[in-house]
KEPA-300652 format. One record per atom (N, C-alpha, C): x negated, y negated, z; residue in one letter. Coordinates in steps of 0.2 Angstrom, whole numbers, plus 5000, padded with zeros to 4 digits. Layout:
<recs>
XYZa/...
</recs>
This chain:
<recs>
499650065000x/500050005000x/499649945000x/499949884998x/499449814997x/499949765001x/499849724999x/500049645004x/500149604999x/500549594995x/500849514991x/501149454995x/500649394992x/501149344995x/501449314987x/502049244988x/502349234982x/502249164983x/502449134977x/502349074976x/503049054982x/502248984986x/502748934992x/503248874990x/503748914985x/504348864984x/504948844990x/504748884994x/505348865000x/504848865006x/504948825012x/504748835018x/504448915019x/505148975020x/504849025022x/504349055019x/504449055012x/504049105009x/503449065010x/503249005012x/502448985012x/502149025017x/502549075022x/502049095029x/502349165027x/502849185022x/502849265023x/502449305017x/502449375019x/502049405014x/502549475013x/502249505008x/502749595006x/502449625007x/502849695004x/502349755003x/502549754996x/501849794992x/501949804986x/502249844984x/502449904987x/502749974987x/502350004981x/501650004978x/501350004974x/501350084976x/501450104979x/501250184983x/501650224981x/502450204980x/502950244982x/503050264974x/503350334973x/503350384968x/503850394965x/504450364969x/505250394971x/505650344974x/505950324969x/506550264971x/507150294978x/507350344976x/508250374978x/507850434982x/508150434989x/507950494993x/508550564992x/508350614994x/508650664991x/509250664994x/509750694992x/510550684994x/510650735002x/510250785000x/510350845007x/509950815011x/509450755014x/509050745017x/509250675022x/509750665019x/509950595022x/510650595028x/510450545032x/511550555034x/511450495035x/512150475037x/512250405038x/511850365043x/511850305046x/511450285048x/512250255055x/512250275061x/512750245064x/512450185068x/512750145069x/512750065071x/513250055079x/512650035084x/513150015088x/512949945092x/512449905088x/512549825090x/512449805096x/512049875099x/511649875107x/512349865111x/512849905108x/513149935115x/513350005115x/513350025122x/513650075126x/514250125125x/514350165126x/515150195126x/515850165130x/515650105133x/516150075134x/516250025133x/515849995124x/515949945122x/515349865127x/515049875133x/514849835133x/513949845131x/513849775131x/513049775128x/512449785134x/512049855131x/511549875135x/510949835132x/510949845125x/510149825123x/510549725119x/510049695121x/510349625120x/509949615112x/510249565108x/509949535101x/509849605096x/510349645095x/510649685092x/511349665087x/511249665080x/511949685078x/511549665069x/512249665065x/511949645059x/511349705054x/511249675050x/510549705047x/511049735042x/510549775035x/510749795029x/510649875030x/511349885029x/511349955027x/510950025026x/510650065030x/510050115028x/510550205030x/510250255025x/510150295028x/509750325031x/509850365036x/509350395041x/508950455036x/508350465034x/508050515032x/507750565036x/508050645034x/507950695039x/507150715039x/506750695045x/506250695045x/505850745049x/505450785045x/505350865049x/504450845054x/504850835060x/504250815065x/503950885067x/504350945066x/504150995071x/503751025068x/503551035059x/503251075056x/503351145057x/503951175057x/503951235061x/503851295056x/503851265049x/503751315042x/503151345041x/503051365047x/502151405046x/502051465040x/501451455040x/501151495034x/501251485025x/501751455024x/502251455018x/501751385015x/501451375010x/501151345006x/501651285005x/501451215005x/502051175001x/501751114998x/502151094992x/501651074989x/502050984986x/501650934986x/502150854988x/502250844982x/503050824983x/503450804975x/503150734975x/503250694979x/503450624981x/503250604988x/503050534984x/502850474992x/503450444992x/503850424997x/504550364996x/504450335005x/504850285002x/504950235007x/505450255013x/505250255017x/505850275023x/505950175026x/506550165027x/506750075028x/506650095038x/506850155038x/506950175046x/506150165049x/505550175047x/504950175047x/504450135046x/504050145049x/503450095045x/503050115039x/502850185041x/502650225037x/502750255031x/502350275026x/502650325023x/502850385022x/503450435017x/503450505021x/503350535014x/503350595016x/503250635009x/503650685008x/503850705002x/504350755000x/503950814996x/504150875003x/503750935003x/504350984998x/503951014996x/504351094992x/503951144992x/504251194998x/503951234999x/503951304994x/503751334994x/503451414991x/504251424987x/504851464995x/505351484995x/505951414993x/505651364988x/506051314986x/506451284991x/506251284999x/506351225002x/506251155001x/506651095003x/506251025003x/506351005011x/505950965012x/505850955018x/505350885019x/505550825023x/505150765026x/504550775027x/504050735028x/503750725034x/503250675033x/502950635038x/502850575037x/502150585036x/501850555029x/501250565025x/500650525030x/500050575028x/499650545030x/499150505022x/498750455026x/498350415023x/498050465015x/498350425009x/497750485003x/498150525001x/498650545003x/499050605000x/499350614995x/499050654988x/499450634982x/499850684980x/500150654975x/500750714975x/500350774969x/500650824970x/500350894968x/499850934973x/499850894979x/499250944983x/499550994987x/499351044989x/499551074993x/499451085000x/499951085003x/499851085012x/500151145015x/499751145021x/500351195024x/500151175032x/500551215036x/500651235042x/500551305047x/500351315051x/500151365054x/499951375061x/500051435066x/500051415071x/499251445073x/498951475066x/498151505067x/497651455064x/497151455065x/496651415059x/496551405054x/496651355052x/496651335044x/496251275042x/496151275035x/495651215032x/495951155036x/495351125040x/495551055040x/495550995033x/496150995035x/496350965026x/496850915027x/496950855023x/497350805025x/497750825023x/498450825029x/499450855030x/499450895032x/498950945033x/499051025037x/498951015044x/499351075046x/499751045054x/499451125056x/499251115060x/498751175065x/498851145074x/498851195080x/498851185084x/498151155087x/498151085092x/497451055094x/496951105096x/497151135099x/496251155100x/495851205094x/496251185088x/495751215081x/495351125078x/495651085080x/495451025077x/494951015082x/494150995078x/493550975079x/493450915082x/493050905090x/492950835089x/492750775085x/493250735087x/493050685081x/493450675077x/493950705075x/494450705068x/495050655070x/495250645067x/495750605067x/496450655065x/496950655069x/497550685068x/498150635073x/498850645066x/499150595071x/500150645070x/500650615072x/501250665075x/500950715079x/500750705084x/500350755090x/501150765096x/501150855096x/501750875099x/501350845108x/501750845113x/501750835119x/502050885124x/502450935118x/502551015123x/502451025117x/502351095117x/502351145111x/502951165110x/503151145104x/503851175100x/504251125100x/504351055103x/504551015103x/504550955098x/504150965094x/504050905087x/503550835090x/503350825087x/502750765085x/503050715090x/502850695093x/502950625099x/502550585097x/501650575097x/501250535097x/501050525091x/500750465089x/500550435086x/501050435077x/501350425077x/501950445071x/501950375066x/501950305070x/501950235067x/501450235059x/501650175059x/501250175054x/500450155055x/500150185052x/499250185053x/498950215059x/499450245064x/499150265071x/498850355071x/498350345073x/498150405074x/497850425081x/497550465083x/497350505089x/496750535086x/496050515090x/495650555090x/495350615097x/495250655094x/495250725097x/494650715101x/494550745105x/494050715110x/493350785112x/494050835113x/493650915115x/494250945118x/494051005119x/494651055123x/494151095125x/494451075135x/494251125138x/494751135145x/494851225144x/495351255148x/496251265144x/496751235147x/497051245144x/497151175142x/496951125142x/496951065138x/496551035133x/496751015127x/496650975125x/496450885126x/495850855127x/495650795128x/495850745122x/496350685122x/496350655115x/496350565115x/496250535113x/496050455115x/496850455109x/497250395111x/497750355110x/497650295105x/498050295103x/497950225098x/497950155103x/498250155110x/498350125116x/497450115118x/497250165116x/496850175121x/496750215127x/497350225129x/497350275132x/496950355132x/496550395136x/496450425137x/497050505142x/497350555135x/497650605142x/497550645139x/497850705141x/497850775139x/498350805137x/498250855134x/498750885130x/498650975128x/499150975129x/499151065130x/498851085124x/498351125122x/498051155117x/498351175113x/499151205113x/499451255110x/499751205107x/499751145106x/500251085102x/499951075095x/500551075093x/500151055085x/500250995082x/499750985079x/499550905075x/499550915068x/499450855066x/499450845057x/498550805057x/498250845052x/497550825050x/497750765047x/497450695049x/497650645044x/497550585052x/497750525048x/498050465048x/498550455046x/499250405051x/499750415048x/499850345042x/500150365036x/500050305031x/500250235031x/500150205027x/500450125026x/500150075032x/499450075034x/499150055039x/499249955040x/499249945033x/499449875031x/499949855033x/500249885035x/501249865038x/501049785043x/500649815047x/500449755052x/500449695049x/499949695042x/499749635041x/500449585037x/500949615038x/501649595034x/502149545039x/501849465036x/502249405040x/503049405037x/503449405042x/504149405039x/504449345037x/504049275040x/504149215036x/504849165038x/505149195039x/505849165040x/506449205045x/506849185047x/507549205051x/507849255048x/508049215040x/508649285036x/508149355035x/507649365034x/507349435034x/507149475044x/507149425046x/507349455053x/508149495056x/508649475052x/509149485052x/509149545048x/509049535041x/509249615039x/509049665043x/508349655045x/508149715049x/508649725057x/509249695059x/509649695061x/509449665068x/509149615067x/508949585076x/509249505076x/509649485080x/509849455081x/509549385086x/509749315085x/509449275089x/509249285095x/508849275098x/508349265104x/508449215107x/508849185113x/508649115116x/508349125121x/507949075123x/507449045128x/507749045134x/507549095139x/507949065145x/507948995149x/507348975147x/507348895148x/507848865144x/508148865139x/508648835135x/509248865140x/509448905144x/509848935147x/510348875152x/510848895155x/511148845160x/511148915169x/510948885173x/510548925179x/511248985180x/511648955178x/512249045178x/512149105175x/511549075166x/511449135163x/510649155163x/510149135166x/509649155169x/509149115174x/508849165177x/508549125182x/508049065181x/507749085173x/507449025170x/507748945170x/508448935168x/509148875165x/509048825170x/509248805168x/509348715170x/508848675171x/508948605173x/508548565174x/508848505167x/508548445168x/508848405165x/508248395158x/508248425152x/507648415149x/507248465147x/506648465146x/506048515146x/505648505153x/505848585157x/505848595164x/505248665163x/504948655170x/504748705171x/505148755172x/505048825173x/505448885176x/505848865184x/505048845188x/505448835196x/505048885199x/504648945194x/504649025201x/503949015200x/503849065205x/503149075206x/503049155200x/503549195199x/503449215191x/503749225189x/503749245181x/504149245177x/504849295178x/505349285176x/506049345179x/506249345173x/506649405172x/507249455168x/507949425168x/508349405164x/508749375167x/509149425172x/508749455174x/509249515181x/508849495184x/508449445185x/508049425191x/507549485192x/507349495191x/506649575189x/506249525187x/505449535191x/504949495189x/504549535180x/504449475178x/504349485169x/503449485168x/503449505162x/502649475161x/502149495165x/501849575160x/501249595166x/501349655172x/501949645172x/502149695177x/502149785176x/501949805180x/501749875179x/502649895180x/502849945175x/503649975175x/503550065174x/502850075174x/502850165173x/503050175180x/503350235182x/503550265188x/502850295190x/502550265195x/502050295199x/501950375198x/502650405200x/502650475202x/503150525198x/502850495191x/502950545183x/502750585184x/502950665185x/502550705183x/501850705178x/501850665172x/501350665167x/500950605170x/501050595174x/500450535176x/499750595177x/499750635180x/499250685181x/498650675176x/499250675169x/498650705162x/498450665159x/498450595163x/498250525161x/497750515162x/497150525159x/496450525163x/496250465163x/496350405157x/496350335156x/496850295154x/496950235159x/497650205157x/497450175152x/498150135148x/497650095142x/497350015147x/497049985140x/497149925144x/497649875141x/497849835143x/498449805144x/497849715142x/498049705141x/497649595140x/498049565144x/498649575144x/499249555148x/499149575157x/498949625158x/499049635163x/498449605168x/498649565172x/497549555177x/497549625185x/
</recs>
């Protein structure tokens, strides 16, 4: 993928940029592969609103995307690179031996005609192929990394994120985070040899408000613009300080920096380095 800007005929487009989609192979995603995308505008089962600056955005289908790799042994070989709108990434449209198709989120370099596969025994470290971590060598880059075995890809799935392998010893696997963080991971899990694609996604300014919207996020206001009934920020006559010594939630929850992992997660154990946080002192 590339980065395009256009000619600055309007305000926004002078600060936004695109994607080229120079990469994608395949306009129209497969009919059996999609379902509808349902919409709930950040509320709940009883109609009110849990997640705030939700609603709106353009229509998508949800792409059925095979995290768990669970077609072991079976050769399959990529028809197509296409755009998932749900993602950042890109994914690829596998066919396997026995004329299955099936998702899965491509890694960096993957052309179409090569052949990948999966397996729960050793196999070529080859970019797509999905083998359990403790056959991957330190050093390699591998990213959909399960976090139980049999459960499907958790880590690193975004766009450009990958996990390097560290070593395995015992029943764990050692892996560093794209966070930085350092944990472990059960040896018996399996990953995808690779980088996950479209690592440029980052570099892509959205320029203006109406392309914010498609993507279905709604205005943001400033709890200092607020009036003190609708956050602890509001009022004052003007442009006011907040008043606190720090930042709050509009549910009065201190903001900004604040540690919210539960101390006494069981996986806190297999954290061997927290990431670092800039935000946090």
């Amino acid at each position: 993928m590339g980065v395009k800007k256009v000619k600055p005929i309007t305000p926004g487009l002078r600060q936004a940029s695109f994607d080229d989609f120079l990469d994608i192979t395949k306009n129209k995603p497969e009919k059996n592969l999609v379902v509808i995308k349902k919409r709930t505008g950040g509320r709940n089962s009883q109609g009110k609103i849990t997640v705030r600056h939700r609603g709106g955005g353009a229509k998508r289908y949800v792409r059925l995307v095979d995290f768990n790799r669970d077609k072991f042994d079976i050769p399959a070989k990529v028809a197509a690179i296409e755009y998932d709108p749900n993602r950042g990434a890109r994914i690829a449209l596998l066919v396997y031996a026995d004329g299955e198709k099936r998702y899965i989120v491509a890694p960096i370099g993957l052309k179409i005609g090569e052949i990948i596969l999966s397996s729960r025994k050793q196999i070529e470290i080859k970019r797509g192929n999905s083998m359990p971590i403790q056959y991957i060598p330190a050093g390699i880059e591998v990213y959909n990394v399960e976090l139980d075995p049999g459960k499907g890809g958790r880590i690193a799935r975004g766009a450009g994120n990958a996990v390097y392998v560290m070593g395995v010893e015992g029943k764990f696997a050692q892996v560093k985070m794209p966070s930085g963080e350092i944990r472990l991971v059960k040896k018996e899990c399996l990953c995808t040899v690779g980088q996950a694609s479209n690592p440029d996604k980052r570099l892509i300014k959205l320029g203006n408000a109406g392309r914010t919207r498609y993507l279905g996020f709604r205005p943001t206001v400033r709890g200092t613009a607020m009036n003190p009934v609708d956050h602890p920020h509001g009022g004052g006559e003007g442009n006011q300080p907040i008043g606190l010594k720090h930042p709050k939630t509009p549910w009065g929850k201190p903001a900004l920096g604040v540690k919210t992992r539960n101390a006494d997660k069981p996986s806190s154990r297999l954290i061997i380095q927290r990431r670092k946080n800039k935000n946090r002192k």
